[in-house]
FIDREN-477817 format. One record per residue (C-alpha): residue in three letters; z, y, x. Coordinates in steps of 0.5 Angstrom, whole numbers, padded with zeros to 4 digits, always signed. Layout:
N
ALAZYX ...
//
This chain:
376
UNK-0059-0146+0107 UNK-0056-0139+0106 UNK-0059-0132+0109 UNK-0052-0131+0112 UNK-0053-0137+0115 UNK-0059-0135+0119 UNK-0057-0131+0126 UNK-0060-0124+0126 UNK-0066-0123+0124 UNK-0063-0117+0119 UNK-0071-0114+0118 UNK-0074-0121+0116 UNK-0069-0122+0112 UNK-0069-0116+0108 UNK-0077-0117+0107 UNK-0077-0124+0105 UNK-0071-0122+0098 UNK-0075-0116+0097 UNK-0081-0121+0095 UNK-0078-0126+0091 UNK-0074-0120+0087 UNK-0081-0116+0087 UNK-0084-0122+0084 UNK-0089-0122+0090 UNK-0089-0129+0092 UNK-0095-0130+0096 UNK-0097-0138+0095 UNK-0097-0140+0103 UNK-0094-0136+0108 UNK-0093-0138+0116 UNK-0087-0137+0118 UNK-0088-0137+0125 UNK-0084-0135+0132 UNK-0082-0139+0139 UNK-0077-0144+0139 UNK-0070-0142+0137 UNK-0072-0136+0133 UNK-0070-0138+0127 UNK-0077-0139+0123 UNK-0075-0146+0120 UNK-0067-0145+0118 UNK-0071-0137+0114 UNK-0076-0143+0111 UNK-0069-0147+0109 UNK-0066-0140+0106 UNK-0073-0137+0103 UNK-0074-0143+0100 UNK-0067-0144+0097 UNK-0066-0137+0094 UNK-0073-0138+0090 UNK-0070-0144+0086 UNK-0062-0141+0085 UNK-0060-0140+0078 UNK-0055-0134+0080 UNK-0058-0131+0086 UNK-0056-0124+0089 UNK-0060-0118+0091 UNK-0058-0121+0098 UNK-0057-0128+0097 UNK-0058-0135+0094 UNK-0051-0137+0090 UNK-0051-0143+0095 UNK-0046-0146+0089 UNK-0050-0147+0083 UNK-0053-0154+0083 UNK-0061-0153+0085 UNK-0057-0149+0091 UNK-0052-0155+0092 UNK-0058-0160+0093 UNK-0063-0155+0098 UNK-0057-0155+0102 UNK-0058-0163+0102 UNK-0064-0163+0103 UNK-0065-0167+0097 UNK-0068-0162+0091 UNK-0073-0166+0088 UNK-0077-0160+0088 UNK-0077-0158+0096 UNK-0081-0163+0100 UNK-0083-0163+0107 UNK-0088-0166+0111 UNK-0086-0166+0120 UNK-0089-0169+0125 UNK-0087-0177+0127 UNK-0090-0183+0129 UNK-0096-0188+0127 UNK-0092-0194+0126 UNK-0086-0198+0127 UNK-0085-0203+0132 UNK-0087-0210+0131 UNK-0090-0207+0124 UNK-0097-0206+0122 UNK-0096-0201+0117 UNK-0097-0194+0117 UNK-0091-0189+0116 UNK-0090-0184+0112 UNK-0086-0177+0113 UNK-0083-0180+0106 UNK-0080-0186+0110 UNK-0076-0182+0115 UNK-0073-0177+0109 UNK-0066-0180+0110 UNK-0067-0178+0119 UNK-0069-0171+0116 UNK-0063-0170+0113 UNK-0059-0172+0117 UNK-0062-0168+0123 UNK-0063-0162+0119 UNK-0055-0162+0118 UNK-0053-0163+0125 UNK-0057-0156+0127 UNK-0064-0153+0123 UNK-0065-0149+0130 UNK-0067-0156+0133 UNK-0074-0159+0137 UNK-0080-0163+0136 UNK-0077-0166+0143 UNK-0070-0167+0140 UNK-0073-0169+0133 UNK-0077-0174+0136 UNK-0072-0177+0141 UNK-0067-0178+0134 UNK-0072-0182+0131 UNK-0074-0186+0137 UNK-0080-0183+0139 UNK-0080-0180+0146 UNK-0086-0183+0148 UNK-0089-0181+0142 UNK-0094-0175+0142 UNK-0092-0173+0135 UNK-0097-0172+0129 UNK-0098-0171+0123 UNK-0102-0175+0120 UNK-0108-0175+0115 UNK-0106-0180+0110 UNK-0100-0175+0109 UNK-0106-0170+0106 UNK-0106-0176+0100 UNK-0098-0175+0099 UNK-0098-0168+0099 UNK-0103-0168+0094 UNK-0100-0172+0089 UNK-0093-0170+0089 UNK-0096-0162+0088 UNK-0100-0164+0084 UNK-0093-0166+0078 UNK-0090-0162+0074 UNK-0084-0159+0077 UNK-0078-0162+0076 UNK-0072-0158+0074 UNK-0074-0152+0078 UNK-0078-0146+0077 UNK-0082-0147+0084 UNK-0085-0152+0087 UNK-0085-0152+0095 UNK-0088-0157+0101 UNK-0085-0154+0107 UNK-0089-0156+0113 UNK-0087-0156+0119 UNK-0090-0155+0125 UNK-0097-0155+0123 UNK-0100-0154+0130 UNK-0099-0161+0131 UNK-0103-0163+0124 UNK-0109-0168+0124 UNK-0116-0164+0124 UNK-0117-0168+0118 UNK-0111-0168+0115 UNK-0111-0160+0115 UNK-0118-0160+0112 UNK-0116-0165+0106 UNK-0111-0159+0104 UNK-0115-0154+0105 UNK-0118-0153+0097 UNK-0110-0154+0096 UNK-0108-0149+0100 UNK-0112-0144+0098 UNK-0112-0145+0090 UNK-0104-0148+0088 UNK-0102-0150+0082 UNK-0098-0145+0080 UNK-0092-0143+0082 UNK-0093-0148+0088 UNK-0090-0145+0095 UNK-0093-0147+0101 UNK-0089-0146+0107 UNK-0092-0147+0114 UNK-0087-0146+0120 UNK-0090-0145+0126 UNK-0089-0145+0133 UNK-0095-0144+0136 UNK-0100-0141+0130 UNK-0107-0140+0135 UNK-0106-0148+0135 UNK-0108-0149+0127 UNK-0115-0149+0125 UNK-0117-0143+0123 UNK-0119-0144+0116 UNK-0111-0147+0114 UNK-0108-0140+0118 UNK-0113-0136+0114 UNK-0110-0138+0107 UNK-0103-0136+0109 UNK-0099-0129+0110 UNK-0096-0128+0116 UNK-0089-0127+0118 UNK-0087-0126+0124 UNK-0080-0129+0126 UNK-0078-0125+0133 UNK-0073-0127+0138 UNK-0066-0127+0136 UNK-0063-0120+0138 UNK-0058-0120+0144 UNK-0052-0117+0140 UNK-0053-0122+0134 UNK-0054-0129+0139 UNK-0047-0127+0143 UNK-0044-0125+0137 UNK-0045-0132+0134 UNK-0043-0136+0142 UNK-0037-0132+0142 UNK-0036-0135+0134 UNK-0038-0143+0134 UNK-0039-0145+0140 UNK-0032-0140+0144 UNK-0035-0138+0149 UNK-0032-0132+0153 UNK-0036-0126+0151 UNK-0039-0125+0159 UNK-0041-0132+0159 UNK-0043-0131+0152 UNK-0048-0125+0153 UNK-0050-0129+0160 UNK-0053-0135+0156 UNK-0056-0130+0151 UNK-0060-0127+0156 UNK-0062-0132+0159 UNK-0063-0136+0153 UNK-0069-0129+0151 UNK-0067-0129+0144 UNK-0067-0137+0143 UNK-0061-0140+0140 UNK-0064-0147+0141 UNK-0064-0145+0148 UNK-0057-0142+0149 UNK-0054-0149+0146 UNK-0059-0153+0152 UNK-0056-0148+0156 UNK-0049-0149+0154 UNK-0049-0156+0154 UNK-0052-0156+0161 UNK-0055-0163+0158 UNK-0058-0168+0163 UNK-0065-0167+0161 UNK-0063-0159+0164 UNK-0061-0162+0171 UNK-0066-0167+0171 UNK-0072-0162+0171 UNK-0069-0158+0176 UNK-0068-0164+0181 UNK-0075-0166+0179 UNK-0078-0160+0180 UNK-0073-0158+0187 UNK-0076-0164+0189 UNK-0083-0164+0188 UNK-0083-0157+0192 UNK-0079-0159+0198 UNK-0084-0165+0199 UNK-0091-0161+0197 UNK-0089-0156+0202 UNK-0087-0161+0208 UNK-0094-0165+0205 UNK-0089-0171+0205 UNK-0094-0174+0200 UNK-0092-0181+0200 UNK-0085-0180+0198 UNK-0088-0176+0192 UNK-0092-0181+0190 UNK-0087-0187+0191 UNK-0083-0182+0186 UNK-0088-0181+0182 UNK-0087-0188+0179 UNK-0080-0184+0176 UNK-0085-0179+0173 UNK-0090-0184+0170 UNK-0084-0186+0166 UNK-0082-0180+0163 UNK-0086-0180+0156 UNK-0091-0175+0155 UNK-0087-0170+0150 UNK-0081-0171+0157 UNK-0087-0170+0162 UNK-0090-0163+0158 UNK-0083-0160+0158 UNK-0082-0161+0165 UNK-0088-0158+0166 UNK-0087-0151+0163 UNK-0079-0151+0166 UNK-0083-0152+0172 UNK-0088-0146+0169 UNK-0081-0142+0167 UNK-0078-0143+0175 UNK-0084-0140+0177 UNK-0084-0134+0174 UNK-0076-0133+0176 UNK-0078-0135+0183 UNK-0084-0130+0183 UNK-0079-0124+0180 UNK-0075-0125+0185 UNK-0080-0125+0190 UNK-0082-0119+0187 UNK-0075-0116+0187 UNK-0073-0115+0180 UNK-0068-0119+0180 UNK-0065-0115+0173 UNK-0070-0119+0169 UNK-0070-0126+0172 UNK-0067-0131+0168 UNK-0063-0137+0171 UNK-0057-0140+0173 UNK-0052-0141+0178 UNK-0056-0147+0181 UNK-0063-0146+0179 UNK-0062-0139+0181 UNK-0059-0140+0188 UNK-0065-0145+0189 UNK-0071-0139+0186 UNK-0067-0135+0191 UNK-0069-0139+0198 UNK-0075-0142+0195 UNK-0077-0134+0193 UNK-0082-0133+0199 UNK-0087-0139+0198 UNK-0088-0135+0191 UNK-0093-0130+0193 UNK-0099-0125+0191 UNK-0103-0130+0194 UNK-0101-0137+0191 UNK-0097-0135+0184 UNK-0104-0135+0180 UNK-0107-0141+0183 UNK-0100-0145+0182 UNK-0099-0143+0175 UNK-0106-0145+0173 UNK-0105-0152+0176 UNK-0099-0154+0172 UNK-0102-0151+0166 UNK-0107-0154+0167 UNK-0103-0160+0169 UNK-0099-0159+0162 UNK-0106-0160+0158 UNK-0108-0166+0161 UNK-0101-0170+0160 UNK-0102-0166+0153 UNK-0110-0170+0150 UNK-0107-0177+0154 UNK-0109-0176+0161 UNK-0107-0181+0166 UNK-0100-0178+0168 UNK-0101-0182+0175 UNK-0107-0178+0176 UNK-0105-0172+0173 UNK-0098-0171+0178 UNK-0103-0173+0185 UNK-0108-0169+0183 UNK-0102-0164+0182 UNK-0098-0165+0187 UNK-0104-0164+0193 UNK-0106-0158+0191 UNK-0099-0155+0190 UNK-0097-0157+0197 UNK-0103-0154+0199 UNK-0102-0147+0195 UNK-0095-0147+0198 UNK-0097-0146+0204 UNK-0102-0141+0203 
//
C-alpha cells in the first residue's frame, strides 16, 4: 500500500519515512488507534516502503517488484499473524493463520480500513470469538527465524494483538525483544491496554489518531460520490473513522438491526413489559457473541447521543435522521440520575458476553435493571 493511499494522517506519515530514511528503525512498533483510523492500511504502506527497490523521500515506487508483491499480500518476506478460529467444521485439526492466507488477501484488497467483525463474518466465523492462538507463537518463530528471501527486512505484521493468547504472547516475548536482525515487528492495535504488559513494553508507540474531518469529507466526496453536505455529515458522525463513515453510508442491515433492537428494548424495559423481552430475547441469544457486543457499545454510543441531548448540546451529538429523531423523544429518560448506572450496566453486560457469560442470563439480568433505572 502507498502512503498516498492512506487518508489524512499527514503527521504519522512524515515520521514514519522520516525513520526508515534516518535509518532508525525500531524492531517492534505498535501502531495503535480506533477502529477506521488508518493504523492497519499505515503498517501496510511502512512496511512497503522498507522493502522498495526505488523509494522516495515521500513514498515507496509502488512498481518495482517487491512493491508489486506487498501490494498482493504475497512478499515472501511480509508475514501477518490475525485473529481466527479454532478448527474447521467437521475437522479435528487446529488452523492456522497460514490456512487462511488466501481469504487475507482478498479481504484486504476489498478494504484495508475493514473490522474484526467484518473479518470474522467473511471467513464464516461470526459466532467465533476471534483469537490468536498459542501455536501461532511456534510458526511466527520459525518462519523469523529464516533468512530473508529476497529483501532487505523481514516483517511479521500482527494484527490486533489484543486478542493474543496469554500463552502465545509469552512465547514471542524473547523474539520481540531480541530479533534477528533486520526483522521488523509490526503490532497494530485497537485497544493497547488490553495487551500484556510485557509485550507493550518491547515495542515504540505510534499513536494513529482519528482521521481529520477535512481529509474523511474529501475522500467521501472522491470514492464514494457523496455531495460535499452529506459528505461532511458522515464525517462528523463517523468522528474520525473511515471504517464507520462506509457503515454509515451503507446504512447496512446490521445498523438498522441495532437501532430497532435497542428502540425496542428501551420502550418495553420502561413500560416493564418483561416477558416480551424475554420472549424476544431468543432473537438476541442467536446473534453470536462478536454481534451481541457490538450491539451493546452502539447501545452504549445511543446512550451518550441521547444524554447530550438531554444535556442540550445538540452540536456534539452524533446520529442519524431515525437514530436522532428517536434520541430526541427518548432524551428525558437519560438523566443525572440513571445516565451513570445505565452505562455500567451494559458495560458491564458487554464484558460478560466478552469471557463467554450465558447470553440469556446476561441480557435478563440487563433488561430488569434497565427498566428499572429508566424509571429512576
Amino acid at each position: 500500500m502507498l502512503f498516498q493511499s492512506v487518508i489524512g494522517q499527514t503527521y504519522i506519515k512524515q515520521k514514519l519515512l522520516q525513520t526508515v530514511q534516518d535509518g532508525r528503525v525500531s524492531h517492534a512498533q505498535l501502531f495503535w488507534g480506533t477502529e477506521g483510523s488508518g493504523n492497519l492500511p499505515l503498517a501496510l504502506a511502512y512496511a512497503q516502503y522498507l522493502n522498495c527497490t526505488r523509494r522516495t523521500e515521500t513514498d515507496s515506487c509502488g512498481v518495482c517488484p517487491s512493491c508489486n508483491k506487498v501490494q498482493k499480500f504475497i512478499h515472501p518476506d511480509l508475514h501477518f499473524v490475525f485473529p481466527i478460529f479454532n478448527k474447521k467444521k467437521n475437522s479435528s485439526r487446529e488452523l492456522y493463520c497460514d490456512d487462511l492466507l488466501p481469504q487475507w488477501r482478498s479481504f484486504m484488497l476489498q478494504d484495508p480500513y475493514a473490522s474484526l467483525p467484518l473479518w470474522l463474518e467473511y471467513i464464516a466465523a461470526e459466532n467465533a470469538q476471534g483469537t490468536i492462538y498459542a501455536r501461532e507463537a511456534d510458526a511466527i518463530t520459525r518462519k523469523l527465524s529464516l533468512k530473508a528471501y529476497e529483501s532487505e527486512y523481514k516483517i511479521m505484521v500482527i494484527w490486533l494483538p489484543e486478542n493474543m493468547h496469554p500463552t502465545a504472547a509469552n512465547k514471542l516475548l524473547k523474539l520481540v525483544e531480541e530479533p534477528p536482525d533486520k526483522t521488523v515487528f509490526l503490532f497494530v492495535s485497537e485497544d493497547p491496554n488490553r495487551i500484556i504488559k510485557t509485550i507493550l513494553s518491547r515495542t515504540m508507540p505510534v499513536h494513529i489518531p482519528p482521521i481529520d474531518k477535512q481529509s474523511l469529507v474529501a475522500v467521501l466526496e472522491q470514492r464514494n460520490n457523496l455531495p460535499a453536505t452529506e459528505a461532511a455529515k458522515v464525517a462528523h458522525i463517523a468522528e474520525g473513522s473511515y471504517s464507520q463513515a462506509l457503515l454509515l453510508i451503507q446504512s447496512t442491515k446490521e445498523a438498522k438491526e441495532f437501532f430497532e433492537w435497542f428502540a425496542f428494548i428501551m420502550r418495553n424495559a420502561y413500560t416493564a413489559n418483561f416477558l416480551e423481552l424475554l420472549e424476544w430475547m431468543e432473537e438476541l441469544a442467536k446473534a453470536g457473541r462478536e454481534k451481541q457486543k457490538n450491539f451493546l457499545l452502539y447501545a452504549q454510543r445511543m446512550l451518550r447521543e441521547s444524554f447530550m441531548m438531554n444535556r442540550g448540546t445538540d452540536s456534539i451529538v452524533y446520529l442519524m435522521d431515525e437514530e436522532s429523531q428517536f434520541a430526541r423523544k427518548f432524551s428525558p429518560f437519560v438523566n443525572e440520575r440513571n445516565v451513570e448506572e445505565l452505562f455500567r450496566e451494559f458495560n458491564l453486560a458487554e464484558g460478560h458476553i466478552a469471557q463467554n457469560g450465558n447470553p440469556k442470563i446476561v441480557f435478563t439480568d440487563m433488561f430488569l435493571k434497565i427498566g428499572k433505572l429508566l424509571r429512576k
